[in-house]
C-alpha positions as CSV (number, residue, x, y, z in Angstrom):
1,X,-28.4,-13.4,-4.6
2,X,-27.3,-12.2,-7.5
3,X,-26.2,-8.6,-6.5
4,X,-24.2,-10.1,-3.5
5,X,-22.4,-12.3,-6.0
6,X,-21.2,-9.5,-8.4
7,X,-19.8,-7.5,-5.2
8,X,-17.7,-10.5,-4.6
9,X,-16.6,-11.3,-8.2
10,X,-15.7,-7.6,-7.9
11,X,-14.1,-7.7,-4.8
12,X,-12.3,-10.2,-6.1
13,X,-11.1,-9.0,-9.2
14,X,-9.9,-5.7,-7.1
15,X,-7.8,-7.9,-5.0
16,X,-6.3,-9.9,-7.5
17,X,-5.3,-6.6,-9.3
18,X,-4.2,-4.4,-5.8
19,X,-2.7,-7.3,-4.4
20,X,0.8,-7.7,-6.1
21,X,1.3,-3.8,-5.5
22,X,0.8,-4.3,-1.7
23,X,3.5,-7.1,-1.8
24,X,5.2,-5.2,-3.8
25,X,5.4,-2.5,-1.7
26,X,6.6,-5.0,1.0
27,X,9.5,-5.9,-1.0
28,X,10.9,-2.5,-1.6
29,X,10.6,-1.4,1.6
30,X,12.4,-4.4,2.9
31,X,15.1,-3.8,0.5
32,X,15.1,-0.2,1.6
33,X,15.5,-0.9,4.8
34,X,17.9,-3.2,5.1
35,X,20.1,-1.2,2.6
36,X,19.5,1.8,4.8
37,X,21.0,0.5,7.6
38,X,24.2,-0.6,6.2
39,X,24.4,3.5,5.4
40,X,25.8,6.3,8.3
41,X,23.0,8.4,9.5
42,X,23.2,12.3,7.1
43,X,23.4,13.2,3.8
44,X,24.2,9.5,2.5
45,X,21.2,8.0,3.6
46,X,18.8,11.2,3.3
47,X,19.9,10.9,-0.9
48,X,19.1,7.0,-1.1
49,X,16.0,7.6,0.3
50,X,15.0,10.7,-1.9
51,X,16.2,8.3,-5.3
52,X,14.3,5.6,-4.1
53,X,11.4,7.4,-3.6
54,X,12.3,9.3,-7.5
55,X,12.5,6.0,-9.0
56,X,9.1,4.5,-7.4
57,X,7.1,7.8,-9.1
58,X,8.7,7.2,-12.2
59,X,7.8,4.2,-12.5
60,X,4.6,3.1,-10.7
61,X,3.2,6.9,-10.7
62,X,1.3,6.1,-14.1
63,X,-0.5,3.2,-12.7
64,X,-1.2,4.4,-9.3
65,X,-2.9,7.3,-11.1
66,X,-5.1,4.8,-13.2
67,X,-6.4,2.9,-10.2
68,X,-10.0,3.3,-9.1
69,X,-11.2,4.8,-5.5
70,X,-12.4,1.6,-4.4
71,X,-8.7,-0.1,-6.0
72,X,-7.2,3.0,-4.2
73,X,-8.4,2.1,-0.3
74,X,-8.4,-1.9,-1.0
75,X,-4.6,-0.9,-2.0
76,X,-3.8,1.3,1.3
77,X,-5.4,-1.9,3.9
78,X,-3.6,-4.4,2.5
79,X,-0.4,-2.2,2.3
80,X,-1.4,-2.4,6.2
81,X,-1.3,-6.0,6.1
82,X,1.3,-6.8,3.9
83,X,3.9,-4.5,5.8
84,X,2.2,-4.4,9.4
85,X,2.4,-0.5,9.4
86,X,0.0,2.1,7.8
87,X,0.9,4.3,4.4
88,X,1.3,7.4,6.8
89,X,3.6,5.3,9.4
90,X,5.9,4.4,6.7
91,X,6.0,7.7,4.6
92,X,6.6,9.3,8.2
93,X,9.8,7.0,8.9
94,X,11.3,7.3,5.8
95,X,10.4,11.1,4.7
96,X,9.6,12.8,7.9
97,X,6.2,14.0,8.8
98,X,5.8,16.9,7.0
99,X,6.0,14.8,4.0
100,X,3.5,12.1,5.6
101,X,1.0,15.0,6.3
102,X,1.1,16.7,2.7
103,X,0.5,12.8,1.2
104,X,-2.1,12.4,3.8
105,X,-3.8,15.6,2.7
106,X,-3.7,14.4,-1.2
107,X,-5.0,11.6,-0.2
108,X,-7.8,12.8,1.6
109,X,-8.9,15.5,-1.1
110,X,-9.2,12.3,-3.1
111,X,-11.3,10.3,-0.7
112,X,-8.1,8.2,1.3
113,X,-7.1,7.7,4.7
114,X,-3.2,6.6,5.2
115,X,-3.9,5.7,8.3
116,X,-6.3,3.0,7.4
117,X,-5.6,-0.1,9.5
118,X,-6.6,-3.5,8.0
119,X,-8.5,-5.4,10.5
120,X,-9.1,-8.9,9.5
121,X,-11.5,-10.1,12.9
122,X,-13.9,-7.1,11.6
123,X,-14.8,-5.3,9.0
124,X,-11.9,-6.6,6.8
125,X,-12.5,-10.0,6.9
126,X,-14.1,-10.9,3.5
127,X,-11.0,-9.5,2.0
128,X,-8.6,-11.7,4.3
129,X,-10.7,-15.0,3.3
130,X,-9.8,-13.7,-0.4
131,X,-6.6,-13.0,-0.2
132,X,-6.1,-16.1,1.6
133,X,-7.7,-18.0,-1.4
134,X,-5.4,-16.0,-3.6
135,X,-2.6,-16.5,-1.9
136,X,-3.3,-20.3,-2.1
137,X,-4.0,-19.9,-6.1
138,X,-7.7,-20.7,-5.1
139,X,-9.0,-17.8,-7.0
């Protein structure tokens, strides 16, 4: 079927382009981490988190804000799967949830949910078998 074959070149188009922003996003909040918990708990760590979180809108801002709906919640799932914790969950640990609950409040003016689990037995699991194949340079 024709129709059912441009949804999944889409699909997989959208993954190819979300995807190295959800690994991404892995790899800077590993780095985060880890260098977070060399610091003391106060002011010390409170400041590395508020420049690391400056230097991720300078510099990704302009792209997150050119990415599609549909680019938007394919990013947020596989966020979820990259990291093994929502958007929300990880804005909460590092920001506090006042901050998680004014991004989830954006987000959902705009059509996102940061808590949006990635469920790869269900309703996720066309995009698992294509990341899979992208992961394995298939695609």
């Amino acid at each position: 079927d024709k129709s059912k074959k441009a949804q999944y070149d889409k699909m997989v188009r959208n993954i190819k382009y979300v995807y190295p922003y959800a690994q991404l996003v892995r790899r800077i909040l590993l780095e985060t981490y880890e260098y977070i918990e060399t610091l003391p708990p106060g002011k010390e760590r409170e400041q590395h988190i508020k420049a690391v979180e400056k230097g991720i809108k300078e510099q990704y801002e302009p792209t997150v804000r050119k990415i599609s709906r549909s680019n938007g919640k394919l990013l947020v799932k596989l966020i979820d799967r990259e990291c093994h914790q929502t958007c929300y969950q990880m804005i909460k640990a590092f920001c506090g949830p006042v901050k998680a609950n004014f991004y989830q409040g954006i987000a959902y003016t705009f059509g996102y949910n940061l808590n949006k689990h990635y469920h790869p037995e269900d309703e996720d699991k066309e995009i698992e078998r294509i990341v899979q194949m992208v992961e394995s340079n298939q695609l």
